[in-house]
py3Dmol code that shows the C-alpha trace and the ligand (Angstrom):
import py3Dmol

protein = """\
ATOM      1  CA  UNK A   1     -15.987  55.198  20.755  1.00  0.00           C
ATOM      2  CA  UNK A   2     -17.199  52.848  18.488  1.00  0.00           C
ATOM      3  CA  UNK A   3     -14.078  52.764  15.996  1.00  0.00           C
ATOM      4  CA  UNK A   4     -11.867  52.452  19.008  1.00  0.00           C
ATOM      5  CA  UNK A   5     -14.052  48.993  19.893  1.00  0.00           C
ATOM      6  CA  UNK A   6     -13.887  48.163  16.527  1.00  0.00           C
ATOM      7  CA  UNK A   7     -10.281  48.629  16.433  1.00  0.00           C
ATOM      8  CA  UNK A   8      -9.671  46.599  20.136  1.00  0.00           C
ATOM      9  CA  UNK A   9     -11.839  43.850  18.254  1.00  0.00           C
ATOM     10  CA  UNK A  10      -9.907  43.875  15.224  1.00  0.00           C
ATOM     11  CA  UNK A  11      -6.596  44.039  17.482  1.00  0.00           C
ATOM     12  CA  UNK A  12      -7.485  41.156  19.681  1.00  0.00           C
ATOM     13  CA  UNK A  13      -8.700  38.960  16.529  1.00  0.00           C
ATOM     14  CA  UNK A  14      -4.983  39.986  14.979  1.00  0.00           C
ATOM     15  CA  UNK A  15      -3.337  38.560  18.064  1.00  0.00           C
ATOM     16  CA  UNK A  16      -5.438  35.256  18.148  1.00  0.00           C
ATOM     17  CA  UNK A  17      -4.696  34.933  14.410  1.00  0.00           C
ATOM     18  CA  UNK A  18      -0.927  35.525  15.006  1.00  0.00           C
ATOM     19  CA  UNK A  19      -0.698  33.333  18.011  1.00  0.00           C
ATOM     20  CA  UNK A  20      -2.754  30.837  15.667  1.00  0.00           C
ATOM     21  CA  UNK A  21       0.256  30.997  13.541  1.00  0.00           C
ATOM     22  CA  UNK A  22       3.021  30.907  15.706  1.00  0.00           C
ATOM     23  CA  UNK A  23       1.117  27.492  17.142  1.00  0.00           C
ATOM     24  CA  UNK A  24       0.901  26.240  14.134  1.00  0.00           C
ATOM     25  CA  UNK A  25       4.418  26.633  13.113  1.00  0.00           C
ATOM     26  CA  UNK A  26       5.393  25.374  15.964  1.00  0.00           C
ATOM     27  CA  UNK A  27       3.867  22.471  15.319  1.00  0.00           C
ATOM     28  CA  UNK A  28       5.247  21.621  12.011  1.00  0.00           C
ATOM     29  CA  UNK A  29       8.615  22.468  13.113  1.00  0.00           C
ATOM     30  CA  UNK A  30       8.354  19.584  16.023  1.00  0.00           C
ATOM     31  CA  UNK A  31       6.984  17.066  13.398  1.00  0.00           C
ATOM     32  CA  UNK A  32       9.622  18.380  10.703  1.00  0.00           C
ATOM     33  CA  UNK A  33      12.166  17.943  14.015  1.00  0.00           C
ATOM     34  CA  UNK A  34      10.783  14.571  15.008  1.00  0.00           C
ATOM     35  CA  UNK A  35      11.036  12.989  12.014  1.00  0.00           C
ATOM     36  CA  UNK A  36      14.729  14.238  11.050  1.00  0.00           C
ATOM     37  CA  UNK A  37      15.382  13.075  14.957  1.00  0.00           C
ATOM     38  CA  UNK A  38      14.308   9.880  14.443  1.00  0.00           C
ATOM     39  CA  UNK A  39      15.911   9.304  10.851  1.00  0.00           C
ATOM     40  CA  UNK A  40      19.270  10.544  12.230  1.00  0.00           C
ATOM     41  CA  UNK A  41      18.950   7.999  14.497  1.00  0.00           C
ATOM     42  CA  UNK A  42      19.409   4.918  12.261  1.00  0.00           C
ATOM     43  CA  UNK A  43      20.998   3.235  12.042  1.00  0.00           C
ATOM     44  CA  UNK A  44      21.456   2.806  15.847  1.00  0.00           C
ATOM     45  CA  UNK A  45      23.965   0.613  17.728  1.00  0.00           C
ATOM     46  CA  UNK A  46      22.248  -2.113  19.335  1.00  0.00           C
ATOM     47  CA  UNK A  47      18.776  -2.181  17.258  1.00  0.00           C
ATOM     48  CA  UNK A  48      18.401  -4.507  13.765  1.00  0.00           C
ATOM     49  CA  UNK A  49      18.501  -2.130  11.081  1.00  0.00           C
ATOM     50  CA  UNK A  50      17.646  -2.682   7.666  1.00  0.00           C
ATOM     51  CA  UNK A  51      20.784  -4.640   6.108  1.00  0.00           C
ATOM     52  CA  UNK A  52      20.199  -4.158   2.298  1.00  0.00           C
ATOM     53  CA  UNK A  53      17.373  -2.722  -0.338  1.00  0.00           C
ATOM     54  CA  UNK A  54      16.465  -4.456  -3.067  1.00  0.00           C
ATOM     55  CA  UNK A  55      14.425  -3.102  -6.514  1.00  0.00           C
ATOM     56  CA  UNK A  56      12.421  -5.542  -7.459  1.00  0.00           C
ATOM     57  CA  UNK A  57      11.316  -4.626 -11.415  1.00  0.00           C
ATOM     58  CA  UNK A  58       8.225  -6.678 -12.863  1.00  0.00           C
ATOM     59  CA  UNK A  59      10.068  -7.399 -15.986  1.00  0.00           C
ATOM     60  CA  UNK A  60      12.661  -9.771 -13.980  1.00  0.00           C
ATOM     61  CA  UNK A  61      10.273 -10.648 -11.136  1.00  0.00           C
ATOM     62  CA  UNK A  62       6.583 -10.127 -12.468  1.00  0.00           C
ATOM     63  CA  UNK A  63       5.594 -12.540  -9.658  1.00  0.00           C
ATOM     64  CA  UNK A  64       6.913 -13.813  -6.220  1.00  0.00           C
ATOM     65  CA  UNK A  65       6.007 -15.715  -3.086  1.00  0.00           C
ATOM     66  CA  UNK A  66       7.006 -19.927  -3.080  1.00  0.00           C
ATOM     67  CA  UNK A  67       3.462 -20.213  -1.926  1.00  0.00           C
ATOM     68  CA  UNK A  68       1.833 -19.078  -4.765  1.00  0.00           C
ATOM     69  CA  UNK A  69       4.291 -18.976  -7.603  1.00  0.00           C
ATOM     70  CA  UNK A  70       7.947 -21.322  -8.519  1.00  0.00           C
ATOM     71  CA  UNK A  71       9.913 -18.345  -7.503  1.00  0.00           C
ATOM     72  CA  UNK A  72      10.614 -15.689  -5.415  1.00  0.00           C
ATOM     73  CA  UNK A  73      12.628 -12.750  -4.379  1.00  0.00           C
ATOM     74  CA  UNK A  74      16.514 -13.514  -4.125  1.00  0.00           C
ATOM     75  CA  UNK A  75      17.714 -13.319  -0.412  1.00  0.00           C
ATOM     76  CA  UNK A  76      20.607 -14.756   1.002  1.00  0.00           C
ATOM     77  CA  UNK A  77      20.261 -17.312   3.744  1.00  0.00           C
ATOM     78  CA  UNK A  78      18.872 -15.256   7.024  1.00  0.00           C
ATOM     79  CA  UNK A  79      17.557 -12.522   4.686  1.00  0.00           C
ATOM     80  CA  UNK A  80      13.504 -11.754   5.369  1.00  0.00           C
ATOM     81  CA  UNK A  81      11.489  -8.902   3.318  1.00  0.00           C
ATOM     82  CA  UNK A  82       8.555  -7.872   6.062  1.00  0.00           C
ATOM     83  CA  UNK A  83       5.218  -7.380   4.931  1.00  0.00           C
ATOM     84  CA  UNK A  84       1.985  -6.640   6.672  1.00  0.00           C
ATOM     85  CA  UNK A  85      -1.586  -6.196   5.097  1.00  0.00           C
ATOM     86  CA  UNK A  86      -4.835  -5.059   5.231  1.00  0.00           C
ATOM     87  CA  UNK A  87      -3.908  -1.715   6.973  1.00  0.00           C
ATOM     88  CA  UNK A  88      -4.037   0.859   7.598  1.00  0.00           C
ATOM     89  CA  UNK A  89      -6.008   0.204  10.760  1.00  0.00           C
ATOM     90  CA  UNK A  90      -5.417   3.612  13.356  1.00  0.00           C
ATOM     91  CA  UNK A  91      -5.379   0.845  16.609  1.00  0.00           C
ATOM     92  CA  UNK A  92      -2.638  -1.246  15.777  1.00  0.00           C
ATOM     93  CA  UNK A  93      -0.652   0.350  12.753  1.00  0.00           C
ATOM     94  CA  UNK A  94       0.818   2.694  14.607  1.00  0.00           C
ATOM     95  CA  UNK A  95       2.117   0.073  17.065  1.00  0.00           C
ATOM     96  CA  UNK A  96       3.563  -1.588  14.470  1.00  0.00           C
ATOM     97  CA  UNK A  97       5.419   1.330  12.809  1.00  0.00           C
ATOM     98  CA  UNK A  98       6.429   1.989  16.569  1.00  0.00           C
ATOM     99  CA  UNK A  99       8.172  -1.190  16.519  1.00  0.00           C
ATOM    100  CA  UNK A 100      10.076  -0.795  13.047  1.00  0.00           C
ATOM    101  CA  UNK A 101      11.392   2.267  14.376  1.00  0.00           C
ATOM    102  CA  UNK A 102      12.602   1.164  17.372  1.00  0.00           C
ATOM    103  CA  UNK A 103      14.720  -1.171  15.325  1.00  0.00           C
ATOM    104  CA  UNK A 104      15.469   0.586  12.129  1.00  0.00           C
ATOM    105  CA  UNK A 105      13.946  -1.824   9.932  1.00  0.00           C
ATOM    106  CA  UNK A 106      11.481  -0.887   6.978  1.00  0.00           C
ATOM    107  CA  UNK A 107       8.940  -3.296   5.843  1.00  0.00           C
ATOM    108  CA  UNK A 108       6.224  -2.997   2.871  1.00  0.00           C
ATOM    109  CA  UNK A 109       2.580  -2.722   3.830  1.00  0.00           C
ATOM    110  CA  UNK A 110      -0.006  -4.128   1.130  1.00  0.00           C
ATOM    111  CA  UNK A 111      -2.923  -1.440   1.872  1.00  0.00           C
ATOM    112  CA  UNK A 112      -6.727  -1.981   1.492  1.00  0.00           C
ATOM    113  CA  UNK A 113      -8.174   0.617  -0.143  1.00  0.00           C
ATOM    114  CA  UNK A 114     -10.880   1.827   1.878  1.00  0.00           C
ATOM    115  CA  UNK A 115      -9.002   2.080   5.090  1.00  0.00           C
ATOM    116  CA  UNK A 116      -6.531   4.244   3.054  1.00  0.00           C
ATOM    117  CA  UNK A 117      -9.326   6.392   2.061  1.00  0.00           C
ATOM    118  CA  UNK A 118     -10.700   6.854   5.190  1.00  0.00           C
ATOM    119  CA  UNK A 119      -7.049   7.127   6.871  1.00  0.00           C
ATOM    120  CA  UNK A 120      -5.295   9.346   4.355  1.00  0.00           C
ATOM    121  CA  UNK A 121      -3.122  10.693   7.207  1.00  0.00           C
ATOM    122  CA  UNK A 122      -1.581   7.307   8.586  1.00  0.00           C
ATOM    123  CA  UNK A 123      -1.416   6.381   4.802  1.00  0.00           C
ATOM    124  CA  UNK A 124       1.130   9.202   4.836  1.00  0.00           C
ATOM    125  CA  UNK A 125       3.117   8.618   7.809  1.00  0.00           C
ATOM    126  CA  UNK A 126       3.237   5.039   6.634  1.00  0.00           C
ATOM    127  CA  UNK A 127       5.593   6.012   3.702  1.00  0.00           C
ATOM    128  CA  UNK A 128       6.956   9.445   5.780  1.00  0.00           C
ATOM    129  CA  UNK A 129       8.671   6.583   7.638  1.00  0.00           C
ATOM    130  CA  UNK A 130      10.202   5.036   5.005  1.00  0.00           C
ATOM    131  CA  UNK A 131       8.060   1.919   4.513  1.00  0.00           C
ATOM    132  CA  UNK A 132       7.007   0.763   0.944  1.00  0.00           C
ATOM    133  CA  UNK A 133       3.060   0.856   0.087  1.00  0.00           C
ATOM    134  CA  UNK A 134       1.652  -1.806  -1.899  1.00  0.00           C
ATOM    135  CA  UNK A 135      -2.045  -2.230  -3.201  1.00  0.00           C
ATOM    136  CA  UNK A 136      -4.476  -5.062  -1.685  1.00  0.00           C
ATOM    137  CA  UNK A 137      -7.777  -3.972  -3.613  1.00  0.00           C
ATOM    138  CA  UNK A 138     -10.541  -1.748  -2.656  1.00  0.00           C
ATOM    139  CA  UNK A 139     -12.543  -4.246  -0.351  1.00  0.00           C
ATOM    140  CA  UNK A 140     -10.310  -6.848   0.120  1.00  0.00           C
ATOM    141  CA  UNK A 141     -12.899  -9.607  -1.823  1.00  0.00           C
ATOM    142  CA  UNK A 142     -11.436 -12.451  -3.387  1.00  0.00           C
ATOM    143  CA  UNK A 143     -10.810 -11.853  -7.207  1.00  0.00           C
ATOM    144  CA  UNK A 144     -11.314 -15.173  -7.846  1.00  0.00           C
ATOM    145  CA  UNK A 145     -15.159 -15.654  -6.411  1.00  0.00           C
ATOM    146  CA  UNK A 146     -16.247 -12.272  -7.649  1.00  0.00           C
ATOM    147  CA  UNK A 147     -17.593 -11.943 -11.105  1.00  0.00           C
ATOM    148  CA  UNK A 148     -14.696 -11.504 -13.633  1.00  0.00           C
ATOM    149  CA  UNK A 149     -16.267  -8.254 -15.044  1.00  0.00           C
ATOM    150  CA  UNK A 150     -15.552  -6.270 -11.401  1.00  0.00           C
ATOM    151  CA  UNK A 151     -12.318  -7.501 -10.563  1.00  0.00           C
ATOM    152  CA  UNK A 152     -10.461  -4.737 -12.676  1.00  0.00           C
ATOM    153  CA  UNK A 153     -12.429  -2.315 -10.761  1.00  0.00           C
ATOM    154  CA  UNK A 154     -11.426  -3.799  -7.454  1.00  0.00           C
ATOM    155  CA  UNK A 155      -7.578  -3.509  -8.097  1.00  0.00           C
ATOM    156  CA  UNK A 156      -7.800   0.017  -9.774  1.00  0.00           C
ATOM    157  CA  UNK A 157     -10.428   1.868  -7.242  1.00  0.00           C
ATOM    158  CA  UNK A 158      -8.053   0.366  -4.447  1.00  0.00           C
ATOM    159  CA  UNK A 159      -4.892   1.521  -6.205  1.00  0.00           C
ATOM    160  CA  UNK A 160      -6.375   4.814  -6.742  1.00  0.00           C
ATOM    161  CA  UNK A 161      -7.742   5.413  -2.941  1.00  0.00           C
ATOM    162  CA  UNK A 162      -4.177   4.571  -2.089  1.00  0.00           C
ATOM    163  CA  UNK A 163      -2.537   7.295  -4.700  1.00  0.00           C
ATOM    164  CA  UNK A 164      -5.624   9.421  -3.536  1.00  0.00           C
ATOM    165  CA  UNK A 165      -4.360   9.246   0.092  1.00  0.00           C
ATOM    166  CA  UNK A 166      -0.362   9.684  -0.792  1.00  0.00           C
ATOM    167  CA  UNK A 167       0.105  11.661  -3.221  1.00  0.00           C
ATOM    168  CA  UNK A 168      -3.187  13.421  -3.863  1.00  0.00           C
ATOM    169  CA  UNK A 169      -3.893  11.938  -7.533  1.00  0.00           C
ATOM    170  CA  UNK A 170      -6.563   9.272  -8.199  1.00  0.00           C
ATOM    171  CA  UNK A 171      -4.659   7.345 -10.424  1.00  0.00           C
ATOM    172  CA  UNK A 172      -4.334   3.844 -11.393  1.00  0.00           C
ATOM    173  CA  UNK A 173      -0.774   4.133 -12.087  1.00  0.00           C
ATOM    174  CA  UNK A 174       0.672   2.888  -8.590  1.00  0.00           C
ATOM    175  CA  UNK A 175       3.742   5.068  -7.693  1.00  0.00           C
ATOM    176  CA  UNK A 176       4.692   1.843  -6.193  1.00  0.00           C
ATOM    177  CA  UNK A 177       4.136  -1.013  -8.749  1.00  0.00           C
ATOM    178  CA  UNK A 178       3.563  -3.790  -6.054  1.00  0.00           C
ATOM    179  CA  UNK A 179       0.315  -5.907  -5.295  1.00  0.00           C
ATOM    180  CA  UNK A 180      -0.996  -8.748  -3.439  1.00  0.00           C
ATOM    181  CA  UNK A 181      -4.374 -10.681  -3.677  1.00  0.00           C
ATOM    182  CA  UNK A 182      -6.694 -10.682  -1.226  1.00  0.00           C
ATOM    183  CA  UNK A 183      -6.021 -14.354   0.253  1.00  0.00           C
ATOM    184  CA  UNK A 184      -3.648 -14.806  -1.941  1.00  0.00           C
ATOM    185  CA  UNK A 185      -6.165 -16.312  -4.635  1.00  0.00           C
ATOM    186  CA  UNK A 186      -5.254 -15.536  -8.052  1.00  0.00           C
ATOM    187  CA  UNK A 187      -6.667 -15.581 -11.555  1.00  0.00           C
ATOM    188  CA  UNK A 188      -4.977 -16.085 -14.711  1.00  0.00           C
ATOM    189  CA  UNK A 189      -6.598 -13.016 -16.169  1.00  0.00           C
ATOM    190  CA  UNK A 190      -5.617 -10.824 -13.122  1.00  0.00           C
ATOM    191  CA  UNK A 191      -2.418 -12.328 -13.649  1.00  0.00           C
ATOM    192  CA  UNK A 192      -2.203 -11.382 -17.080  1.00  0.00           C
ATOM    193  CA  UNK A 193      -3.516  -7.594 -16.548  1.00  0.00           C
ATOM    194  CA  UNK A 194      -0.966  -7.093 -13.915  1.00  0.00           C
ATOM    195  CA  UNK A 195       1.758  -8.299 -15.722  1.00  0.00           C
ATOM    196  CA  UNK A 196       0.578  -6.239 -18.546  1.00  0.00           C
ATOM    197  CA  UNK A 197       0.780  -3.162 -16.567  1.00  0.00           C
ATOM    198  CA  UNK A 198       4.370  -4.068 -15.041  1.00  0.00           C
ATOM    199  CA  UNK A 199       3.120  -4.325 -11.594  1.00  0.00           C
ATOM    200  CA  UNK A 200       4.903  -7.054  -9.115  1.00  0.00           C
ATOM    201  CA  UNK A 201       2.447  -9.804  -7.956  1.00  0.00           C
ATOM    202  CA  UNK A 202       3.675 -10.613  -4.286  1.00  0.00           C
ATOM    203  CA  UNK A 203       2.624 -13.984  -2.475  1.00  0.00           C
ATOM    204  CA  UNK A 204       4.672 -14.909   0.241  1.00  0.00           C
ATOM    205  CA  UNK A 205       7.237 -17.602   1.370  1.00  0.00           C
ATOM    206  CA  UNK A 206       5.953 -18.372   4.716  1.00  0.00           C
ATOM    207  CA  UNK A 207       3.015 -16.326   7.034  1.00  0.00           C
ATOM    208  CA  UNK A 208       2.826 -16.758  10.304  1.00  0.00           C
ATOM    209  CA  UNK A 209      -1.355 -17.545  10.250  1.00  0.00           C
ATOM    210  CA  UNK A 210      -2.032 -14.275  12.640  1.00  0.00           C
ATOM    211  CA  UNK A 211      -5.877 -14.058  11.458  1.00  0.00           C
ATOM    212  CA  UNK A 212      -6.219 -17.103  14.080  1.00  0.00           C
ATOM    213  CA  UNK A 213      -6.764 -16.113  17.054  1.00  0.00           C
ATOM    214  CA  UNK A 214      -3.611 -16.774  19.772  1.00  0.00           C
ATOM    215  CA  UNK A 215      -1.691 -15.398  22.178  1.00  0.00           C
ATOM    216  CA  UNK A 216       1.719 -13.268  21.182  1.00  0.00           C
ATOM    217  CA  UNK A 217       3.821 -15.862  22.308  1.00  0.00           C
ATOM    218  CA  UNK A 218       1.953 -18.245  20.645  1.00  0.00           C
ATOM    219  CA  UNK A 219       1.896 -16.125  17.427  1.00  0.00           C
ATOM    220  CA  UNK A 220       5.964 -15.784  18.421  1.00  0.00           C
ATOM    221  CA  UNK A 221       6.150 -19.413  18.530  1.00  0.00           C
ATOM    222  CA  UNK A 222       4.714 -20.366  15.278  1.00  0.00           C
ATOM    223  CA  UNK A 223       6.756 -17.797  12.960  1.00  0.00           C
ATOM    224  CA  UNK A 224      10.091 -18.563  14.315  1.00  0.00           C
ATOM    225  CA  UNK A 225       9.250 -22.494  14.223  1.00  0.00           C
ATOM    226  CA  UNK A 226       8.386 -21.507  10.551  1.00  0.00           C
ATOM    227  CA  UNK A 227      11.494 -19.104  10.336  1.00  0.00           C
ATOM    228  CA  UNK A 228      13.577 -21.663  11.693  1.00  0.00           C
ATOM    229  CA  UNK A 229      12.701 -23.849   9.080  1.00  0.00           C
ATOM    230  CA  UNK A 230      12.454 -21.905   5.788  1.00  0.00           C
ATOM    231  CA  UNK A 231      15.466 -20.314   6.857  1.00  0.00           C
ATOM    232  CA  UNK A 232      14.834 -16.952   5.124  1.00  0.00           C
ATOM    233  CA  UNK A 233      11.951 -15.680   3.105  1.00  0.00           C
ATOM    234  CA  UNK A 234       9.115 -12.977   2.961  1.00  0.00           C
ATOM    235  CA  UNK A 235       7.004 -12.692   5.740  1.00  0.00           C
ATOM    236  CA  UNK A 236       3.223 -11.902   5.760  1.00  0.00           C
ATOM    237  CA  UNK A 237       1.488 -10.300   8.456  1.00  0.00           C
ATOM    238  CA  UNK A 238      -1.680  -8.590   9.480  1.00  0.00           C
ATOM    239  CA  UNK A 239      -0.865  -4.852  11.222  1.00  0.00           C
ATOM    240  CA  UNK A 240      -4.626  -4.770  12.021  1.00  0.00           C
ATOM    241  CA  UNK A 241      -4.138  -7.927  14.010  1.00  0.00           C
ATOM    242  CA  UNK A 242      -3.789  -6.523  17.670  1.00  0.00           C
ATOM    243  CA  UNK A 243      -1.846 -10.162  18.283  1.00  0.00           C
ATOM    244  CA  UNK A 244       0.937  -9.323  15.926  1.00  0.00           C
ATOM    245  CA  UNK A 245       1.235  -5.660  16.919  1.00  0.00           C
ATOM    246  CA  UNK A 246       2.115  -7.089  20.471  1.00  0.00           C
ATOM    247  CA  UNK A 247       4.450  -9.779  19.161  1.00  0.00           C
ATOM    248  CA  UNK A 248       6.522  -7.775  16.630  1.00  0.00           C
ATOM    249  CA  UNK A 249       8.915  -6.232  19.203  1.00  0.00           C
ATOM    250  CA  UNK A 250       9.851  -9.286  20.385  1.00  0.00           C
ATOM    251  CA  UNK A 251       9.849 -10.997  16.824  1.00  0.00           C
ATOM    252  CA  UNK A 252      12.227  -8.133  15.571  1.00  0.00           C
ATOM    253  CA  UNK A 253      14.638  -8.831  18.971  1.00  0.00           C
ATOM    254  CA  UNK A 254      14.226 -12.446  17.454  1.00  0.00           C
ATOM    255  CA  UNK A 255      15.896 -11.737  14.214  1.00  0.00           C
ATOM    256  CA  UNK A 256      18.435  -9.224  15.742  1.00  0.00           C
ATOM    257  CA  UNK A 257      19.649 -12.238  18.224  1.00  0.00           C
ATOM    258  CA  UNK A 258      19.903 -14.953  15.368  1.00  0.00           C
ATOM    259  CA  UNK A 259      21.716 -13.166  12.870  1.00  0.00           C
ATOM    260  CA  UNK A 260      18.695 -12.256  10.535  1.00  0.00           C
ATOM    261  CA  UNK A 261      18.841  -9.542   8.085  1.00  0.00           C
ATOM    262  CA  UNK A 262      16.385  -7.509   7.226  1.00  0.00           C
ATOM    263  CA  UNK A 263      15.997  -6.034   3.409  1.00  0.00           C
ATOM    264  CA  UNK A 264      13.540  -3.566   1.845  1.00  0.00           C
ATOM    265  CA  UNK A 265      11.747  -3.955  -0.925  1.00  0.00           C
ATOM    266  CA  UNK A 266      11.470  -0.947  -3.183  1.00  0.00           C
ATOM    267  CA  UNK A 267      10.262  -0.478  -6.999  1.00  0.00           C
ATOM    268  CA  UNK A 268      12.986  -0.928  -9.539  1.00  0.00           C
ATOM    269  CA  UNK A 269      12.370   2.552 -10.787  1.00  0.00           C
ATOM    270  CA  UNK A 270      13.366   4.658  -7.716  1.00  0.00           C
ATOM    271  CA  UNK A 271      16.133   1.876  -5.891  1.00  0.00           C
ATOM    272  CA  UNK A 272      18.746   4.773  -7.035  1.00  0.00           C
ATOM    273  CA  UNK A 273      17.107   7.521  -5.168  1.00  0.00           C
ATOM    274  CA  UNK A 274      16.955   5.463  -1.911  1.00  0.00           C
ATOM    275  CA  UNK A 275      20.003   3.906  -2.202  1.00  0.00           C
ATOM    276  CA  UNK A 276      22.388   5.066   0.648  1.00  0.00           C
ATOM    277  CA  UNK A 277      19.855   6.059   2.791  1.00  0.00           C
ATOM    278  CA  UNK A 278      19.706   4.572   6.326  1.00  0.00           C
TER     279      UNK A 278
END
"""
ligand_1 = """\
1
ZN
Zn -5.446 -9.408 2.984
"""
view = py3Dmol.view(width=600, height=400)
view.addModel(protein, "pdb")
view.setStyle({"model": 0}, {"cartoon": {"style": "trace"}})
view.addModel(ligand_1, "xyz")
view.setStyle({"model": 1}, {"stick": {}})
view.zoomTo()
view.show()
């Protein structure tokens, strides 16, 4: 008597542990099956797509952005490179990387260490999506008002958290050599160190000011006035602003409508594996 309720206990834990299973299979086969779904379906007729990729290689371009530095990337007239920072931020990211799918279009997010720590997962689907992942520091403080002895440790503990979170590896050798200051306020010796290490400084051509506070159409306003103007150019945004996560649909119908074309941004070292793809 007692086996045979040892044996219906043993049975009935079997079953929940092979039902377990079969959920959890299940599961991975709708992400595997989402993901493949939504990959086969760009580029799609009617959205923006990404037009071109571009490696960008630190011994060429060690540094761009015309607001920080005499050169920048080399886009056509009506090409843009989108990039967002200080994510990942689980309230508004996701909205973001909503609205790059819905168009096809891949952009480059400059990630704060921290978050990425604390958000390993949405680190993940950020590049499972096809998006490039820069470094913005651990904290996001200014390299240029903190002492010069810690600002070394704020650009490798942030690379690291975000290497942590991808890939599984705390190192300081970014798997994607791109990084932006915090602010955009440079040193010459942080300068120097990342050049030294062959890591692409990114400023930015034109930003569209989204850590003011305004409405979406407001934000809308102000980027395409800017747009208008500069012609072509990388972009800086915020994805934890919740004002930019509402205006981006309508920014990306923006560029579709008036001929912009979007390129990626990818590290010189792996533009031939990527190459091709949608
Ligand atoms: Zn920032």
């Amino acid at each position: 008597m007692r086996n045979t309720w040892r044996n219906d206990k043993y049975a009935a834990a079997e079953r929940a542990r092979k039902f377990m299973n079969v959920l959890r299979a299940i599961l991975v086969a709708s992400m595997a099956w989402s993901v493949a779904a939504q990959a086969a379906e760009c580029p799609r007729k009617g959205s923006l797509g990404t037009s071109r990729i571009l490696s960008v290689d630190a011994a060429t371009t060690p540094r761009v952005g015309l607001m920080s530095f005499p050169q920048t990337l080399p886009l056509e007239d009506h090409e843009v490179v989108l990039t967002f920072d200080d994510g990942p931020w689980p309230p508004t990211t996701p909205r973001v990387l909503a609205a790059l799918a819905r168009e096809c279009v891949r952009a480059t997010f400059f990630l704060i260490g921290k978050p990425a720590s604390e958000h390993p997962e949405l680190v993940r689907r950020i590049a499972a999506e096809g998006h490039s992942i820069g470094h913005h520091t651990w904290l996001h403080r200014s390299l240029k008002q903190i002492p010069a002895s810690e600002t070394r440790e704020e650009i490798d503990r942030g690379i690291a958290a975000d290497e942590m979170a991808l890939h599984g590896v705390a190192t300081t050798t970014p798997s994607t050599p791109f990084f932006r200051f915090p602010g955009l306020e440079t040193t010459p010796a942080t300068l120097d160190l990342l050049q030294s290490r062959r890591i692409v400084v990114f400023g930015t051509d034109l930003w569209a000011n989204d850590w003011i506070p305004m409405t979406p159409s407001q934000q809308l306003k102000l980027i395409t006035d800017r747009l208008r103007i500069a012609r072509k150019g990388i972009i800086l945004f915020h994805d934890p602003q919740a004002q930019t996560a509402a205006m981006l649909p309508a920014f990306l119908r923006y560029l579709r409508d008036n001929h912009y074309r979007v390129v990626h941004v990818v590290p010189a070292a792996v533009a031939t594996h990527v190459n091709g793809a949608p």
